[in-house]
Each structure stands twice: as C-alpha cells, then as structure tokens.
PDB file with SEQRES, HELIX, SHEET and CRYST1 records, atoms N, CA, C and O in Angstrom:
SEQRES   1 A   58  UNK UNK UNK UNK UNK UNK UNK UNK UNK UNK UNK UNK UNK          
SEQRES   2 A   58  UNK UNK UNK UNK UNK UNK UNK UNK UNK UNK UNK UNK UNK          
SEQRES   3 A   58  UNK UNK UNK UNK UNK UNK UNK UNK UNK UNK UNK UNK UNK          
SEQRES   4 A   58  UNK UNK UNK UNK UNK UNK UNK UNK UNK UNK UNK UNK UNK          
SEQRES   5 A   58  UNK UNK UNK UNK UNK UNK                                      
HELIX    1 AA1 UNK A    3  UNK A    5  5                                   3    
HELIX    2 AA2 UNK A    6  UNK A   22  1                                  17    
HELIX    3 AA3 UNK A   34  UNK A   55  1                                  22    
CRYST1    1.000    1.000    1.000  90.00  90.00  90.00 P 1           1          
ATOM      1  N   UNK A   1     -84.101 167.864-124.001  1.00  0.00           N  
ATOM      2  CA  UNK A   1     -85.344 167.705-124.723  1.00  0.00           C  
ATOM      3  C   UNK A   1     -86.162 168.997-124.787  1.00  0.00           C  
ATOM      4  O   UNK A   1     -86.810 168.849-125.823  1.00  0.00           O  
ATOM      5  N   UNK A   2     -86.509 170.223-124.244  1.00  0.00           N  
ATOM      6  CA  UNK A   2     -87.146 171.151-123.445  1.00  0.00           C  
ATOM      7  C   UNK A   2     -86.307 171.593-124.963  1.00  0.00           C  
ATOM      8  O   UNK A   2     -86.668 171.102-126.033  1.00  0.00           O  
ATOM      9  N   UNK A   3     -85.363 172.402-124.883  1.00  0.00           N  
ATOM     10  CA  UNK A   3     -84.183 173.035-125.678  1.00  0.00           C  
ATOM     11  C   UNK A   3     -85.223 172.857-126.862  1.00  0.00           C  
ATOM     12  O   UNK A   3     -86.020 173.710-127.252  1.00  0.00           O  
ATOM     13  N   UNK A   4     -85.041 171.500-127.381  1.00  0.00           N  
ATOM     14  CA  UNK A   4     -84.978 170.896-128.723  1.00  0.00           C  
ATOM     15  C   UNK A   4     -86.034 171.331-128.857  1.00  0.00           C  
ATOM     16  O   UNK A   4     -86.054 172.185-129.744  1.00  0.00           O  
ATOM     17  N   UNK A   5     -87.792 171.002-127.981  1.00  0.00           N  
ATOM     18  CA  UNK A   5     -88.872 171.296-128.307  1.00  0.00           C  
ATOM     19  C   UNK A   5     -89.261 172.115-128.474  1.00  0.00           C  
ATOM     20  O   UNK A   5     -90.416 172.231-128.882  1.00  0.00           O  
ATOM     21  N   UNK A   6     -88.232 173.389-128.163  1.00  0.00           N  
ATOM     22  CA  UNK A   6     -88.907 174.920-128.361  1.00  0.00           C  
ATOM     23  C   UNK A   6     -88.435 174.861-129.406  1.00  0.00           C  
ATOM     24  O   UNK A   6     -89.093 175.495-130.231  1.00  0.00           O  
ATOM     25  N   UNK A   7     -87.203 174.181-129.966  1.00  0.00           N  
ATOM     26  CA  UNK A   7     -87.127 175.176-131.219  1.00  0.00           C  
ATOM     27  C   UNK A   7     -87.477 174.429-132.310  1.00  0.00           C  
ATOM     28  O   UNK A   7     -87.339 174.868-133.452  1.00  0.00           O  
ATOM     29  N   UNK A   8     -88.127 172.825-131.957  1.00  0.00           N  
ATOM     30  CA  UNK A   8     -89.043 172.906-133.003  1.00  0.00           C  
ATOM     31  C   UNK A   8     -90.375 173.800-133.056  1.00  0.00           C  
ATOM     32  O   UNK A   8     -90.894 174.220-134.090  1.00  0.00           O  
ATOM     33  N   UNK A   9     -90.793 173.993-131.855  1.00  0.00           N  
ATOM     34  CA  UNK A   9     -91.915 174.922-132.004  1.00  0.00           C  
ATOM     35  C   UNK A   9     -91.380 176.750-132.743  1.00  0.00           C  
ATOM     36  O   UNK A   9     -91.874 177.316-133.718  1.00  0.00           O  
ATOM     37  N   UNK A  10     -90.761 177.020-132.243  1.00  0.00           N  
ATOM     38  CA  UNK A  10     -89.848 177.980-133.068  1.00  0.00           C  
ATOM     39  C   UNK A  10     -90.154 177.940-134.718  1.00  0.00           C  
ATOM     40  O   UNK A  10     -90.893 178.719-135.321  1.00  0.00           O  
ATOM     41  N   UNK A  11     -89.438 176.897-135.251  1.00  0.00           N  
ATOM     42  CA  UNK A  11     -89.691 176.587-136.314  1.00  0.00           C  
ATOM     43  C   UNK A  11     -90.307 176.286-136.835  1.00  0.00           C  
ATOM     44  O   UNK A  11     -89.937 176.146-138.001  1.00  0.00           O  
ATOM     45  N   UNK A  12     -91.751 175.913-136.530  1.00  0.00           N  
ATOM     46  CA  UNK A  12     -92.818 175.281-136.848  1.00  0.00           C  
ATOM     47  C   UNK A  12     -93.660 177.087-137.118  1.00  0.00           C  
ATOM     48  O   UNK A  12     -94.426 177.079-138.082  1.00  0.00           O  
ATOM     49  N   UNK A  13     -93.566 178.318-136.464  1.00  0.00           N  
ATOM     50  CA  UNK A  13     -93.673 179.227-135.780  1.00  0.00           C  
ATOM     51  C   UNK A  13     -93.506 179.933-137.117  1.00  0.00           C  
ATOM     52  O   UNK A  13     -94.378 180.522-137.757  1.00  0.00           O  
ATOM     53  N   UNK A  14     -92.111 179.748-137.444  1.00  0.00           N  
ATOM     54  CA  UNK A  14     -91.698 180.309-138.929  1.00  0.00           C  
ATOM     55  C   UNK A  14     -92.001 180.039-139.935  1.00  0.00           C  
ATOM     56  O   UNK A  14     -92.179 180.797-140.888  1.00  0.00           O  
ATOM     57  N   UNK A  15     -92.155 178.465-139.871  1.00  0.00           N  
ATOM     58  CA  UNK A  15     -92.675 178.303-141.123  1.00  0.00           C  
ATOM     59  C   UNK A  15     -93.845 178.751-141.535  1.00  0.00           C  
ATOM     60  O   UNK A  15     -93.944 179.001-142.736  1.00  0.00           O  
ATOM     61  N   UNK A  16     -95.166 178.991-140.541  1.00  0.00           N  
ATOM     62  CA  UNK A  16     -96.386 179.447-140.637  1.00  0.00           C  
ATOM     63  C   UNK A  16     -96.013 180.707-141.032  1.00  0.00           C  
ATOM     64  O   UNK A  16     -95.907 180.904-142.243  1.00  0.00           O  
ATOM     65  N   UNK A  17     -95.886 181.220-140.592  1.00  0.00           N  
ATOM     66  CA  UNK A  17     -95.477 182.675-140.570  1.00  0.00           C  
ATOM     67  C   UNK A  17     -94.762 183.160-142.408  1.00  0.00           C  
ATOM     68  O   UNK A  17     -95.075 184.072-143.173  1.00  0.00           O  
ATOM     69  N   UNK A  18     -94.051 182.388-142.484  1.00  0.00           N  
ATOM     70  CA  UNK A  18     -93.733 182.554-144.193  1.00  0.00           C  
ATOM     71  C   UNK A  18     -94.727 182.278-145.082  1.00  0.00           C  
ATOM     72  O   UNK A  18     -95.300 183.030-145.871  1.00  0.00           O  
ATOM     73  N   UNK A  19     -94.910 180.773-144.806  1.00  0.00           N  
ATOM     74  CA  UNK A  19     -96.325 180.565-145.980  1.00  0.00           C  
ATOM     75  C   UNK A  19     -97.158 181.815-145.739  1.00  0.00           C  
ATOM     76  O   UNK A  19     -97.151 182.656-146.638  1.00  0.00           O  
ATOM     77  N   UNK A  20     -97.976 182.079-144.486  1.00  0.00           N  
ATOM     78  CA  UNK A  20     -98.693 183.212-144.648  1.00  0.00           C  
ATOM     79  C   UNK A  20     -98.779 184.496-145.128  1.00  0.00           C  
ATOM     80  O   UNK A  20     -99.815 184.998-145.561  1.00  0.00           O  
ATOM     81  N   UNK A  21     -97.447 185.167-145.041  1.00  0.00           N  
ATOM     82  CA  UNK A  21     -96.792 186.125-145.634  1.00  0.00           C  
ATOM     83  C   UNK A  21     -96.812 186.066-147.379  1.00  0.00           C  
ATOM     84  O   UNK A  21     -96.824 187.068-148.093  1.00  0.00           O  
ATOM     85  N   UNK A  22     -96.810 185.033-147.733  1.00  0.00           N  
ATOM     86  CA  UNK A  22     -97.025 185.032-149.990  1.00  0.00           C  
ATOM     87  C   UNK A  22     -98.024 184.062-150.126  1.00  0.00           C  
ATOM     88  O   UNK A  22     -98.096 183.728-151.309  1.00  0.00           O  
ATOM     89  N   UNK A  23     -99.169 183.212-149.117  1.00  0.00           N  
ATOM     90  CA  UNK A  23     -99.791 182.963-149.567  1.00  0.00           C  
ATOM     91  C   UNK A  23    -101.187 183.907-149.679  1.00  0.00           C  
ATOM     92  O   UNK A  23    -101.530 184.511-148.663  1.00  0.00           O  
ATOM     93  N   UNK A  24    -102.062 184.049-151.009  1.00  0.00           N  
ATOM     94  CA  UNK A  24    -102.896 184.751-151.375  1.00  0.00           C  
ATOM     95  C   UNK A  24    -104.210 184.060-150.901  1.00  0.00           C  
ATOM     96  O   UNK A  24    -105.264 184.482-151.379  1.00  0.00           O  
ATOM     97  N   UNK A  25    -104.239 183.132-150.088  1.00  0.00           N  
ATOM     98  CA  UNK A  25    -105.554 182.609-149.936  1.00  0.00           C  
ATOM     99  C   UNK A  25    -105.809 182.194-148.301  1.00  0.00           C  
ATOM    100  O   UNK A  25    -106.877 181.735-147.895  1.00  0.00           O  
ATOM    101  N   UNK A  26    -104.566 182.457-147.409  1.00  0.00           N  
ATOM    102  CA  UNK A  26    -105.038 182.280-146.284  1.00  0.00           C  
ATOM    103  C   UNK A  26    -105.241 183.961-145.402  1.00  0.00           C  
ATOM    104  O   UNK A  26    -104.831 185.081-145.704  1.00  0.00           O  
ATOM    105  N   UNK A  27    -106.198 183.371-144.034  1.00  0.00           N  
ATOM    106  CA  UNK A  27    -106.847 184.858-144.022  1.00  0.00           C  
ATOM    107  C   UNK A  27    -106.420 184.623-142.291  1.00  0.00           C  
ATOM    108  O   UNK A  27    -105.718 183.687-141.909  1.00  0.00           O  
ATOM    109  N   UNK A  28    -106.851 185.400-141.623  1.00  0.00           N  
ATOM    110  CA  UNK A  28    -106.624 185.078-140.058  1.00  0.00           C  
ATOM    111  C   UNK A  28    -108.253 184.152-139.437  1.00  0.00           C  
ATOM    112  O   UNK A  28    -108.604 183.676-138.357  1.00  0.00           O  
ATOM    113  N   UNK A  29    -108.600 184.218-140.207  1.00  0.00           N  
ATOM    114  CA  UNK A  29    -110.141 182.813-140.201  1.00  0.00           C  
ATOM    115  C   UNK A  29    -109.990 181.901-140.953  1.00  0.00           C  
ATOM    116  O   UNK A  29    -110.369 180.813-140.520  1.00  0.00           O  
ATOM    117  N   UNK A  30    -109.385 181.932-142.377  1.00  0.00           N  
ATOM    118  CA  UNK A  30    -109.264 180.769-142.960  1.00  0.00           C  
ATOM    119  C   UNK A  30    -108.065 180.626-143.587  1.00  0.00           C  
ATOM    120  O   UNK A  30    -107.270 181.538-143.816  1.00  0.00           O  
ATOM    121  N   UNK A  31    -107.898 179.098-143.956  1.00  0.00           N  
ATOM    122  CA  UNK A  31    -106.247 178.751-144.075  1.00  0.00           C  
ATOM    123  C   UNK A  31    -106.576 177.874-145.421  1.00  0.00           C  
ATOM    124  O   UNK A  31    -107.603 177.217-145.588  1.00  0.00           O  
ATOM    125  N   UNK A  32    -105.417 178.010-146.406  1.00  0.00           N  
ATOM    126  CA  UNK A  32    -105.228 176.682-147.290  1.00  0.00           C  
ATOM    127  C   UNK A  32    -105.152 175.674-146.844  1.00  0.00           C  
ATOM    128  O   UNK A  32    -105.121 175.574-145.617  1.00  0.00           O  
ATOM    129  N   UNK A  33    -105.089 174.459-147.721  1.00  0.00           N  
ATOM    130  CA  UNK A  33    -104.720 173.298-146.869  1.00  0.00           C  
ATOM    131  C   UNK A  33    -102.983 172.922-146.032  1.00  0.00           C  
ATOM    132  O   UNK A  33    -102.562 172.356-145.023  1.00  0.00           O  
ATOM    133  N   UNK A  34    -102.399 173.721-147.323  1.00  0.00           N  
ATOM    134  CA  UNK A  34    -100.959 173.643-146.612  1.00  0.00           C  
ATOM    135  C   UNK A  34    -100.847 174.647-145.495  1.00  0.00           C  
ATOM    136  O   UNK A  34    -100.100 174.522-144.524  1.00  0.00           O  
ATOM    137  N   UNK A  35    -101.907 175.958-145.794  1.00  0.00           N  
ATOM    138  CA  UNK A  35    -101.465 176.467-144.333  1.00  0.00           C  
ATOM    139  C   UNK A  35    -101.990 176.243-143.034  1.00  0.00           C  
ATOM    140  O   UNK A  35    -101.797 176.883-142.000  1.00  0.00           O  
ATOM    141  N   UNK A  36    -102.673 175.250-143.242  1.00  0.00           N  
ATOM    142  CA  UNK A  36    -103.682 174.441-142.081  1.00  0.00           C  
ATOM    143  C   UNK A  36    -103.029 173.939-141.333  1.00  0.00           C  
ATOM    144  O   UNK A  36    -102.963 174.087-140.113  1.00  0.00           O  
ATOM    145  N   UNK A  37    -102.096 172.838-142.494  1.00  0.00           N  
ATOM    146  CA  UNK A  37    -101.326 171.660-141.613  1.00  0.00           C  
ATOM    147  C   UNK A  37    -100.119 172.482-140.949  1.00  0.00           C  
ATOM    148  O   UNK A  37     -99.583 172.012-139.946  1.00  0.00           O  
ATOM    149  N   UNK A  38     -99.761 173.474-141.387  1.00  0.00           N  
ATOM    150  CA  UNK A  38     -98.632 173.983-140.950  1.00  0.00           C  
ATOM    151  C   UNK A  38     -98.560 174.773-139.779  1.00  0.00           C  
ATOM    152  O   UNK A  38     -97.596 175.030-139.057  1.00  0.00           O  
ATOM    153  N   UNK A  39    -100.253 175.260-139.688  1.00  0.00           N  
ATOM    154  CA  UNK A  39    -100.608 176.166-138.544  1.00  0.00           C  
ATOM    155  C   UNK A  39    -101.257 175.153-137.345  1.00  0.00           C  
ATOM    156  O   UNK A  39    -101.553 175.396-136.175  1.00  0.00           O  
ATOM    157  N   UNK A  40    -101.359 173.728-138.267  1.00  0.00           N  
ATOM    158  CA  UNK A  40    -101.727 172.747-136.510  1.00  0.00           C  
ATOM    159  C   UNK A  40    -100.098 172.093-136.237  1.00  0.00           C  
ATOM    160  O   UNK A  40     -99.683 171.693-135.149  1.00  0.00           O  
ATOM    161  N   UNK A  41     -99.579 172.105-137.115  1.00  0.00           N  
ATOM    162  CA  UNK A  41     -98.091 171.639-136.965  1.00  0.00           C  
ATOM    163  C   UNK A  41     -97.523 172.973-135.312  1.00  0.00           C  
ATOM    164  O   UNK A  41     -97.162 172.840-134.143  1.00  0.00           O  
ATOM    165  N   UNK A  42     -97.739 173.910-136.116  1.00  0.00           N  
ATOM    166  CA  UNK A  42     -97.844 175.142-134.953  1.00  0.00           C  
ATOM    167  C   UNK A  42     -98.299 174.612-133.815  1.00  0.00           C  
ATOM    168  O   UNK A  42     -97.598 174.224-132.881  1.00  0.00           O  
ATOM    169  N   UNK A  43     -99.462 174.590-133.879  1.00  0.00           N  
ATOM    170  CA  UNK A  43    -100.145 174.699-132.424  1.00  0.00           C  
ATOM    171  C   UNK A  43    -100.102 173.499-131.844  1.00  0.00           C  
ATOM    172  O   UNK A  43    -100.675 173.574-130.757  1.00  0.00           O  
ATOM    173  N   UNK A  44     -99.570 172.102-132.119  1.00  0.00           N  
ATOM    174  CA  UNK A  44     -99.453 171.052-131.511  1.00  0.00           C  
ATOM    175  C   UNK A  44     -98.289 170.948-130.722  1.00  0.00           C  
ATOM    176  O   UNK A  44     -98.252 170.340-129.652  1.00  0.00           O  
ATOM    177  N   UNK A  45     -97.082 171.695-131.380  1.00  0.00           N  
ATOM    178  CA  UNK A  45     -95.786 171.880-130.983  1.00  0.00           C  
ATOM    179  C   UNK A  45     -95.596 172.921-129.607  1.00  0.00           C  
ATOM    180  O   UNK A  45     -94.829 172.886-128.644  1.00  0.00           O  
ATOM    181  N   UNK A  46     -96.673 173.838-130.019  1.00  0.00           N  
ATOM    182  CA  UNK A  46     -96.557 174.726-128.876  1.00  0.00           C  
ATOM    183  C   UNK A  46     -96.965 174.265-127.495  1.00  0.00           C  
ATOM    184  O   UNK A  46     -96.339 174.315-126.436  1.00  0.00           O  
ATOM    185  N   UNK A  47     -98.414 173.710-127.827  1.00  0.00           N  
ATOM    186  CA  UNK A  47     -98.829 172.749-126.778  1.00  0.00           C  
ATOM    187  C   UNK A  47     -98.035 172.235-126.144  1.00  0.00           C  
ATOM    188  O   UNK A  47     -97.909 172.632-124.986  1.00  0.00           O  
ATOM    189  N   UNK A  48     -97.302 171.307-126.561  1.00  0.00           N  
ATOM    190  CA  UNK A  48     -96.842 170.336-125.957  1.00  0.00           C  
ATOM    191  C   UNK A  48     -95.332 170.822-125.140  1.00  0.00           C  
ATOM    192  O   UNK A  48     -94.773 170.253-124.202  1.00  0.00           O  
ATOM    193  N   UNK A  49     -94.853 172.303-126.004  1.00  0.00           N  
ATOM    194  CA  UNK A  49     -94.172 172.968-124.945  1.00  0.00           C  
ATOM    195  C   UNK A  49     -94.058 173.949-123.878  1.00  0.00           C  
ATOM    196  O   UNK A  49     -93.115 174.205-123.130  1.00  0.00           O  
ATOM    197  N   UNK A  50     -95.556 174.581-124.000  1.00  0.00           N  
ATOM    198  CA  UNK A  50     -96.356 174.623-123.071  1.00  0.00           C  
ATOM    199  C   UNK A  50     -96.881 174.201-121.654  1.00  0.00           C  
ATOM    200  O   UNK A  50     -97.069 174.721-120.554  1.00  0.00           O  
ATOM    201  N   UNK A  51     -97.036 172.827-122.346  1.00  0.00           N  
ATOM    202  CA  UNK A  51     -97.334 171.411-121.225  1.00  0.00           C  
ATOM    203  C   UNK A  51     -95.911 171.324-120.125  1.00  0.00           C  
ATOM    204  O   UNK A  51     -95.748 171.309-118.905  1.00  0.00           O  
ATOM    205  N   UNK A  52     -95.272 171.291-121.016  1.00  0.00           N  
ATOM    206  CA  UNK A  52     -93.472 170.708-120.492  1.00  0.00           C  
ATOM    207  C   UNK A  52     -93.341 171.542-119.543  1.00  0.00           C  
ATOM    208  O   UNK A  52     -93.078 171.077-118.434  1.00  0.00           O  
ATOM    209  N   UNK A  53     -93.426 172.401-119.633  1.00  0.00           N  
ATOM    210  CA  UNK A  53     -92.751 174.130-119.183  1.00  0.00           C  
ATOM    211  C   UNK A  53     -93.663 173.993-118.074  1.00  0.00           C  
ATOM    212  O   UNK A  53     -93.015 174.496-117.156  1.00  0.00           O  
ATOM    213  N   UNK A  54     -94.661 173.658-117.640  1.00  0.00           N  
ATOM    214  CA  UNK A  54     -95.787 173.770-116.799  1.00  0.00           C  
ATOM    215  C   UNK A  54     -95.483 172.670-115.671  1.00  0.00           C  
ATOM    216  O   UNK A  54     -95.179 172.823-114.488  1.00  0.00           O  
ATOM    217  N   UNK A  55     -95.660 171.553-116.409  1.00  0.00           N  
ATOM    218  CA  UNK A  55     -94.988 170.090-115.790  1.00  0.00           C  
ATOM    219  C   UNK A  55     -93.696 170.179-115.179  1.00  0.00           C  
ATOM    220  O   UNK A  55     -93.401 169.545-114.166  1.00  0.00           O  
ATOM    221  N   UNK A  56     -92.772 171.107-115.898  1.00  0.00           N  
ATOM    222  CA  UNK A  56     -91.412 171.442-115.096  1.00  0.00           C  
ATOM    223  C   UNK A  56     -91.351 172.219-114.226  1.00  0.00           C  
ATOM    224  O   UNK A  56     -90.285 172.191-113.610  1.00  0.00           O  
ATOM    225  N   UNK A  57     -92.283 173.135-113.807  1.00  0.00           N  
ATOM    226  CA  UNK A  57     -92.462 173.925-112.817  1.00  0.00           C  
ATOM    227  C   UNK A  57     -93.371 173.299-111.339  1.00  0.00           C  
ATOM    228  O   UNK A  57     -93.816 174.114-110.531  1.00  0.00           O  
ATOM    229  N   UNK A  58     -93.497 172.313-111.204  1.00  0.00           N  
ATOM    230  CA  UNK A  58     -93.839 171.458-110.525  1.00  0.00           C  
ATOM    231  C   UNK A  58     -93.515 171.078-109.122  1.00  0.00           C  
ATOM    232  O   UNK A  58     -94.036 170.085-108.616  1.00  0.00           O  
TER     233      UNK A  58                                                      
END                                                                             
C-alpha cells in the first residue's frame, strides 16, 4: 500500500506540474479551477503519505 501511495502522490505531483507548465492563468498564489483541484489532488495525496511514513516509523 505505502509503494502504491507514493506513486499516486508522484503522479498527482506530475500532473500539477504539467498543467502548470502551459497553463497561462495559474500563478504560484493563484490557480485555475482545474489547477486547484489538481494541486489539492497534490496535497491530499502527499499528506496522507506523509502521515503513513510517520505512522510507520513508530
């Protein structure tokens, strides 16, 4: 599970990272709406492997 969750966070990681790269309207303060969801898609994923990684060191 650990494996899997990084690399959805990974990927979640990239995808931000592309939209941001050709989109013309997000800024490092403000985001489109697609790059919003994509940048909490980000940061929820990371969290939570974050959490894991922490919890596994226990």
């Amino acid at each position: 599970m650990p494996a899997d969750l990084y690399a959805r966070y990974q990927a979640a990681h990239t995808a931000y990272r592309t939209h941001r790269a050709t989109c013309t309207t997000c800024t490092d303060t403000s985001r489109c709406p697609t790059g919003q969801r994509l940048f909490e898609s980000f940061t929820a994923l990371q969290d939570a492997y974050l959490n894991r990684q922490r919890q596994d060191r226990r």
